[in-house]
N, C-alpha and C positions, 0 to 999 in steps of 0.2 A: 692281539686284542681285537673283540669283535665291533661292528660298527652298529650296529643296531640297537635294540632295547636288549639283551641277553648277555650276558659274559660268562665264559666257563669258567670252572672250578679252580682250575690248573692256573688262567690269564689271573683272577684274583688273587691269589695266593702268590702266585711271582710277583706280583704288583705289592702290594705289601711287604714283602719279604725284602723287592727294591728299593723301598723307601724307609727314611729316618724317623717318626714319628717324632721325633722331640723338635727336630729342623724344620720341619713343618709346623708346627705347633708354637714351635720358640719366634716365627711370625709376627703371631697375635699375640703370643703371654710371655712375658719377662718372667723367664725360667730360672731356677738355680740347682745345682744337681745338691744331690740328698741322700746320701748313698747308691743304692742302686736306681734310684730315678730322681727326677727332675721333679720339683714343686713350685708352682706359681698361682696370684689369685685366679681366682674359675671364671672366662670369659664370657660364663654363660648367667652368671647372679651377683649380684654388688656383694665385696666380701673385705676385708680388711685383714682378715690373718687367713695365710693361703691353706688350702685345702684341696689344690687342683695336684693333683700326680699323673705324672709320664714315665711309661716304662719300658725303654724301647727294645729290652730282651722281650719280652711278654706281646709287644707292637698295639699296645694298649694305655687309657690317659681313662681316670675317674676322678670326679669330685664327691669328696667326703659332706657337703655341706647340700649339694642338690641333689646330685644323686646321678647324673651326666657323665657318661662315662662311653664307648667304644674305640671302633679301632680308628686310622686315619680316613678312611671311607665316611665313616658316620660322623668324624669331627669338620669334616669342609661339607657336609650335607648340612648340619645344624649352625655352623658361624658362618656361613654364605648364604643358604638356605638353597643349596645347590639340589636338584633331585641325585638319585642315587647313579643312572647314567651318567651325569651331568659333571660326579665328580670321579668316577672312574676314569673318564677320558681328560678331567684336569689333570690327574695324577701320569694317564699316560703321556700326554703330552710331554709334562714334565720329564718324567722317567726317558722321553726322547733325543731330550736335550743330550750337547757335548758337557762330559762330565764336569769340564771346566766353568762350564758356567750356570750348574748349579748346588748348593747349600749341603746338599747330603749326596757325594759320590754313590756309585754304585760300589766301591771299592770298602765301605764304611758297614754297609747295607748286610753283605758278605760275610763280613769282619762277625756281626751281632748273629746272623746266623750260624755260623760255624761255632759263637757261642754258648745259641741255645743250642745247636745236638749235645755238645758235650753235656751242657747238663742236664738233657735229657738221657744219655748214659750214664750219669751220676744216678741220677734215681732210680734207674733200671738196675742200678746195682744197689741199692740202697733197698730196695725192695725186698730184693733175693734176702737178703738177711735179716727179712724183719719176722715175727712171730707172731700168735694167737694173741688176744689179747687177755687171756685167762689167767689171774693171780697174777698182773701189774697193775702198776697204778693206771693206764687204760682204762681196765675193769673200772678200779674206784671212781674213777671222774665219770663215765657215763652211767654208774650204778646212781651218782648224789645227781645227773640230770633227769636221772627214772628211766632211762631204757637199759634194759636187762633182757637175758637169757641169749641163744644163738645170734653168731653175727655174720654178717656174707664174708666172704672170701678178699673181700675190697676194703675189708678195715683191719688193721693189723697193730702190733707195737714195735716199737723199734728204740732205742737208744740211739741217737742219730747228733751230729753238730748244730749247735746255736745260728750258728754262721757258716759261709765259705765264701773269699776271697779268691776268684777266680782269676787275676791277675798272677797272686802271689804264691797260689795253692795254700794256704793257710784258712786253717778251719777254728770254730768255737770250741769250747768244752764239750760234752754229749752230757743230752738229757735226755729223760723220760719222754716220750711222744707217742698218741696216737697217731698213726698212718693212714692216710686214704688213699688209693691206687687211682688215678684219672687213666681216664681210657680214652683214647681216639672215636673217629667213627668207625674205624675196621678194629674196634677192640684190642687194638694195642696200647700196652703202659706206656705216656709220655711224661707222665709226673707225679708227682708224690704232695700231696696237702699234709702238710705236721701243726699237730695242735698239741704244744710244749705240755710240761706239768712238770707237779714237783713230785719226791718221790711220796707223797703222801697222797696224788690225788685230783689235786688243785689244780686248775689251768695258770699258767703264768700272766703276769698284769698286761692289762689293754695294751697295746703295740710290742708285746713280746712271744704273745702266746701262738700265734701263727703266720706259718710261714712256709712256701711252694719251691718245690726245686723239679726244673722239667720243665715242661708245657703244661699250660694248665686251659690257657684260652682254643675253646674251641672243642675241652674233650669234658667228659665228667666221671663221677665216681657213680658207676653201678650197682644200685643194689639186690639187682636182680637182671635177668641176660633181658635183652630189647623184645620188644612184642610190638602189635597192632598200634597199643596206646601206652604211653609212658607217662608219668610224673616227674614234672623238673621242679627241683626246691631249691635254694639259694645256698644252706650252710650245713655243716656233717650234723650237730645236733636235730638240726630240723627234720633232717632227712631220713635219719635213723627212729626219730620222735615219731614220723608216718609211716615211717614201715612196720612199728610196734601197733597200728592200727587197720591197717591196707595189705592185704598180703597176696592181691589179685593181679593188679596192676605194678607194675615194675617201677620204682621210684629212683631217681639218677639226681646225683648233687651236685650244681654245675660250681659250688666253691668260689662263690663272691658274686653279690648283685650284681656290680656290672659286665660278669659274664653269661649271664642267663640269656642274655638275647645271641649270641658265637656260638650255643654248644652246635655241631656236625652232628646230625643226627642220621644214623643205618637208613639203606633205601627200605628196610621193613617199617620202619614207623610212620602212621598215617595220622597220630590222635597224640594231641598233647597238651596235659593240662597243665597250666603255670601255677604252682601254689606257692603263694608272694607273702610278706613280712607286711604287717599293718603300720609302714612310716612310708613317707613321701618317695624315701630311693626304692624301698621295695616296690610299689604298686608304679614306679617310674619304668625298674628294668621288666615288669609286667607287661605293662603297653607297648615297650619298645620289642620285645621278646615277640608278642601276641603277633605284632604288625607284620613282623621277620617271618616266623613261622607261617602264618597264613599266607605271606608272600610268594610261600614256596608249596602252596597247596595244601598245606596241613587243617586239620579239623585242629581249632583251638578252641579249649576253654580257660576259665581260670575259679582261683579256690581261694581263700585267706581267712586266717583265723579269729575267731568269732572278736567283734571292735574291742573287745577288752584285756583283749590280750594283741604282745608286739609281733610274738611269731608264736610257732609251733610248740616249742617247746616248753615256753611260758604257759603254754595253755596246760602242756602235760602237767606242769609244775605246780599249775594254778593259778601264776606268778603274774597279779594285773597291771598294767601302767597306772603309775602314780597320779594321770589325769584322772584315773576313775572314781 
């Protein structure tokens, strides 16, 4: 690890990869695990029914209620108010230590990685057998959102598991799903984004309809190969909602606000626009995105759709917020 203001790619990503996020995290918030992560109230906004999630396959914590989400780097910069050097060398330090004496072994760290490759092979093969989305219910559910006719190569269907139980290798029923393909920065498949339905159509109810197997922090779903300047948007409808308008500029969906600010962007990208969600978490992972990005030299703007609408494809829909 370097000593200065600069850290390589390769020292971050070890660094994270060796620490526990939830053990670090579990700290400051009385956590409770919750299937595959931990929830506890958000130590970032007075709350009463928890909303904060830890996910230490993913090495990623979001609140659903403010909008506060990164990896463990950005959670000890905002509840210390550490600068960004400032908590990389916390963490090293830490990571210094004999294993004995501290909270999250390096042996644990391992353990969660070795879990996510597998299920980043899971999806890799979950992929390979997925299809067009031509005459399934795919089609139906993005025909009743408004976007129609050709689709990239990066959205597919699949009949895929509700669930999987990586412990036990026990999986859900298979349902109907669109497929999103997340790509790395050397464009490689690390994950799959599935957004359920039923066979008629319909996206499955709030906290069942989607769900990531793979990597998903740090890559995105391309809607077109990288250029000069790219478009990042937050969710598959939105993304695909701008591409049925933009067909210059290459639009990439980084699949959930709080990873807009992680995607690893090719050394060809110089320009990029953030086009955000008109509520507080959107125009949050916006700012935090903006800061990141120009951090590393990029030309940033940003975009969001017109105040009377929440995102993108409300607009296509027409579909105004009930404030208006």
């Amino acid at each position: 690890m370097q000593c200065g203001m600069r850290f390589s790619k390769n020292d971050l990503d070890a660094l994270r990869a060796s620490t526990l996020l939830s053990a670090v995290i579990g700290r400051k918030v009385k956590l409770r695990r919750a299937g595959a992560e931990f929830v506890g109230l958000c130590p970032f906004h007075d709350e009463n029914t928890p909303s904060f999630r830890v996910n230490d396959d993913k090495g990623l914590y979001y609140c659903f209620g403010c909008g506060a989400g990164g990896d463990v780097i950005r959670f000890l910069m905002d509840e210390q108010g550490l600068s960004f050097p400032d908590a990389v060398r916390a963490l090293s330090d830490e990571a210094a230590l004999p294993a004995a004496s501290r909270r999250d072994p390096i042996r644990t760290a391992a353990k969660v990685s070795a879990k996510r490759q597998a299920a980043i092979e899971d999806a890799r093969s979950e992929w390979l057998s997925a299809r067009s989305v031509r005459g399934t219910p795919a089609e139906l559910y993005l025909a009743a959102r408004g976007i129609t006719g050709s689709l990239p190569w990066s959205v597919k269907f699949g009949r895929v598991p509700l669930w999987r139980n990586r412990e036990t290798g026990a999986i859900g029923r298979r349902s109907p799903a669109l497929l999103l393909a997340a790509q790395n920065r050397n464009g490689a498949i690390c994950g799959i984004q599935h957004v359920f339905l039923t066979e008629d159509g319909r996206k499955l109810p709030r906290g069942k309809a989607k769900r990531s197997l793979g990597q998903i922090r740090g890559c995105a779903v391309r809607l077109s190969p990288p250029a000069r300047r790219i478009i990042l948007v937050e969710g598959p409808e939105d993304g695909l909602t701008l591409r049925l308008r933009e067909d210059r500029v290459p639009i990439w969906i980084t699949l959930g606000t709080g990873m807009m600010p992680f995607v690893e962007l090719p050394p060809i990208v110089e320009h990029v626009t953030l086009a955000g969600d008109n509520n507080a978490p959107g125009r949050a992972a916006v700012a935090k995105a903006g800061e990141h990005f120009e951090g590393l030299g990029l030309t940033v703007d940003t975009v969001f759709p017109p105040a009377r609408f929440e995102d993108w494809n409300d607009e296509l829909l027409g579909k105004e917020m009930a404030s208006q």
